[in-house]
N, C-alpha and C positions, 0 to 999 in steps of 0.2 A: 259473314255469319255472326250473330249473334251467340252468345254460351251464356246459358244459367247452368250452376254447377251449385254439390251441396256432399258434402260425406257423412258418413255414418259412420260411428265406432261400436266397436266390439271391443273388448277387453286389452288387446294390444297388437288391435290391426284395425281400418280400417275400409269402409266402401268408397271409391267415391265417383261421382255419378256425373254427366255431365249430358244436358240436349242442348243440340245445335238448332237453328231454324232462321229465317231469314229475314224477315220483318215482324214487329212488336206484336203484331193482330193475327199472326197465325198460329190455325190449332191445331195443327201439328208437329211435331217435329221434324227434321230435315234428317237426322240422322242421333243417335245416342251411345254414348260410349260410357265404356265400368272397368274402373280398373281398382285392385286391390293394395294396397300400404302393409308390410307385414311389422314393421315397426316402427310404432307412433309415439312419439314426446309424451311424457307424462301432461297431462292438463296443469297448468300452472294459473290462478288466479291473477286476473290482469294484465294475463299473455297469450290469450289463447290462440292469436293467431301464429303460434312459436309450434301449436300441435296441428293447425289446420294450414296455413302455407304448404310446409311441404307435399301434403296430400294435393293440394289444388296444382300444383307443379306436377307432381308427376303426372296425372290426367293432361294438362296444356303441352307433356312431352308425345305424348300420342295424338295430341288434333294435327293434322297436317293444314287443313285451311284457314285462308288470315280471317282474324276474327277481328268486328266491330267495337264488337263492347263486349264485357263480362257481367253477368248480374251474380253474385252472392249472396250467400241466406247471412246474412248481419251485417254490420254495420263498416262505412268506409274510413269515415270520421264517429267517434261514439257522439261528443258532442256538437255533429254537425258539423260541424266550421276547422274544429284544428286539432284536438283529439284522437291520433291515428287510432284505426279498426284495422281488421280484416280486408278489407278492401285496399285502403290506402298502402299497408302492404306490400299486398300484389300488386298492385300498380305500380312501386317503386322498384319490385323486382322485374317487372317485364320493362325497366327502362322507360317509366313511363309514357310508354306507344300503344296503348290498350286502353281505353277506357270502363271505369267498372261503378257499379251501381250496386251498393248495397240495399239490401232488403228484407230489415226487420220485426220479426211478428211481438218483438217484445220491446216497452218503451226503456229505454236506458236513463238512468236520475238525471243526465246532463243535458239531456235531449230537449227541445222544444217544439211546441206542436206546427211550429213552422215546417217540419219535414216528416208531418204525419196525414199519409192520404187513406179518405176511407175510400172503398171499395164496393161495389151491390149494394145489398142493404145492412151490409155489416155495420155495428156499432164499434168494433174494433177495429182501430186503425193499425196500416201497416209502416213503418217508420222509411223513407227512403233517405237515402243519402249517398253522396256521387264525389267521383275524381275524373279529369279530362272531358268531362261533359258536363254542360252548364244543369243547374240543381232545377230547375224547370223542366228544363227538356227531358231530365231523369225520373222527375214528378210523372209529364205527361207519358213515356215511353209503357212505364208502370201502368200508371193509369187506362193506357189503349189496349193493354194485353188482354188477348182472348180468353174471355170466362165470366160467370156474374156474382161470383163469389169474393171475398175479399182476398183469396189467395188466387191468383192467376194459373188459367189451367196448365202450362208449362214448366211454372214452379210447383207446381205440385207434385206433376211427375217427375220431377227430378229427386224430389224428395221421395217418393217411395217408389224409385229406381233406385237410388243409392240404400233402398231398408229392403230391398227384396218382395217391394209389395208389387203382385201385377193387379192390374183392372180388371172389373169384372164384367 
C-alpha cells in the first residue's frame, strides 16, 4: 500500500489524516484513517519537522498493512540533494525501510527547478523530492497520479480529510 498523509493544526492539537490505495493512478482510496495529537511542539522556525514527525508517527501506529512508500505534503530534502526535510525524517525514523516522497506546493530558496514537475495545465509547479526511491521514478510516480489538476486527486483528499472538509 501506498500512504499520502498530511496534518492539520489547531491551536495545540492536531489532525492527521492519512489515504491508503494501492497503485499511483488510482482514484480511490483503499481505505483512510484520522487520528487526533492532543499535544503538539510548539512550531519552531527551521524545525518543523520537530512539530510534524511525531504527528506522522502516531498515524503509521495505527496502519496495520506494510506500506510501499509514504508521500508527504513538503519537502524530503529542502534542498533536494542533502538538506534534510520532513521526509528525510521519517525515513530515518522508520529505519530507513519505507520509502517516502515529498511533495511541495511551495518552492524552497534552495531548491532547483530540477525537482519541479508541473502538472494539467497548471503554471505552478509542484516541488518533488525522494528518499529510498530513485528521484525519477518519484517524479514519474507523482506525475501518473490520478487527476488533471496540478494537485493529484488523492493528495487532495487527504488534505481536506485532515481539515474536516467532505466533498460535495
Amino acid at each position: 500500500m501506498i500512504l499520502a498523509i498530511d496534518v492539520d493544526y489547531q491551536e495545540a492539537s492536531a489532525t492527521v489524516a492519512g489515504v491508503l490505495f494501492q497503485h499511483w493512478q488510482d482514484s480511490e482510496a483503499a481505505d483512510v484513517v484520522v487520528t487526533n495529537v492532543d499535544e503538539i511542539c510548539a512550531y519552531e522556525p527551521g524545525a518543523f519537522y520537530k512539530r510534524e514527525l511525531p504527528c506522522i508517527l502516531k498515524l503509521l501506529d495505527e496502519i496495520k498493512q506494510p506500506l510501499s512508500c509514504i508521500v508527504v505534503d513538503g519537502y524530503v530534502y529542502l534542498d533536494g540533494l542533502e538538506q534534510p526535510g520532513l521526509g528525510k525524517y521519517l525515513y530515518d525514523a522508520l529505519d530507513t525501510k519505507t520509502p517516502v516522497i515529498g511533495v511541495a506546493k511551495r518552492s524552497f530558496a534552495k531548491i532547483s527547478d530540477e525537482f519541479a514537475l508541473l502538472r494539467g495545465d497548471s503554471r505552478k509547479a509542484l516541488y518533488i523530492t525522494s528518499v529510498g526511491i530513485e528521484q525519477s521514478e518519484a517524479m514519474f510516480n507523482i506525475a501518473s497520479m490520478y487527476g488533471k489538476h496540478r494537485n493529484p486527486y488523492l493528495l487532495k483528499k487527504v488534505d481536506q480529510v485532515c481539515r474536516g472538509i467532505t466533498e460535495t
